[in-house]
N, C-alpha and C positions, 0 to 999 in steps of 0.2 A: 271922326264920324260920331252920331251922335245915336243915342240907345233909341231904337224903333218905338213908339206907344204902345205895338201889344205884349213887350218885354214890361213897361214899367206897369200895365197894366196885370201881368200876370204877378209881378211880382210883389205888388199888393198884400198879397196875406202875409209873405213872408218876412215885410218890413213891420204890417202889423204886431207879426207875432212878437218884435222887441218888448212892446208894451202889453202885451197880449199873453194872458199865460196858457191860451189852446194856439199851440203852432200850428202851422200847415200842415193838412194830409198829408198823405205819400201819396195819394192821387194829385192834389195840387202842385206838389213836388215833380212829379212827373212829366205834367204839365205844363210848369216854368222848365226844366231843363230840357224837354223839346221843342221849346220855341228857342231858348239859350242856344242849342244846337244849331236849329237852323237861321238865325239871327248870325253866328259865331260861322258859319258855311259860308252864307252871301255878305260876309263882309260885314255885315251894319254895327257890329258892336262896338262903341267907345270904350275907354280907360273904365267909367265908370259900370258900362252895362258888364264889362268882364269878369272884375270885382263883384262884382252883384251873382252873375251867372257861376261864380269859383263858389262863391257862399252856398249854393243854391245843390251844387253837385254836389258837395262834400256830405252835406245835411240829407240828399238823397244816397248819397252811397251808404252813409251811415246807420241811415234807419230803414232803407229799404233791403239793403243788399250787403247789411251787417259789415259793412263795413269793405267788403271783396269787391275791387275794381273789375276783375273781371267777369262774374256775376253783371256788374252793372253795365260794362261790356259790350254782354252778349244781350240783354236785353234793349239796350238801346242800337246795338246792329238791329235786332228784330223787330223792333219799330222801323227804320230806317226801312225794312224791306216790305213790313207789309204798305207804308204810305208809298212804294215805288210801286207796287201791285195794285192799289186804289188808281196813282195816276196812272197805271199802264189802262187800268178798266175802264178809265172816264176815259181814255183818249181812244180807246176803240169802240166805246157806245157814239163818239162824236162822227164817225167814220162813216 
């Protein structure tokens, strides 16, 4: 399978940062590892988008969430649930 365009598009700054000595926010971080997520959910991620998305989590648990997988966890369950509370809204405004 081969890594979706909005994966390598987000992951943009983070390849920049090699050369680059301002890494990615921890907003941008965020950002790539919720699309990683769900990229990594419906299947689309190849060999390479994996590697990229391991990179991407690690650098988020590290500097967002000091380093506590479970901290980072519970915030990415609670993303997960407020976007299920978005689509539950869009799909009973559609009704």
């Amino acid at each position: 399978m081969r890594t979706p365009i909005r994966i390598l598009l987000l992951l943009a700054p983070l390849q920049a940062a090699a050369g680059n000595p301002q890494p990615p926010s921890i907003a941008q971080l965020k950002s790539m590892y919720l699309a990683c997520s769900d990229a990594a959910h419906s299947g689309e991620l190849g060999r390479a988008g994996i590697m990229q998305c391991s990179v991407i989590y690690e650098e988020l648990k590290r500097r967002a969430f000091d380093g506590d997988f479970t901290r980072l966890l519970a915030w990415s369950r609670g993303q997960a649930a407020q976007q299920a509370s978005r689509e539950d809204r869009a799909a009973l405004a559609k009704q």
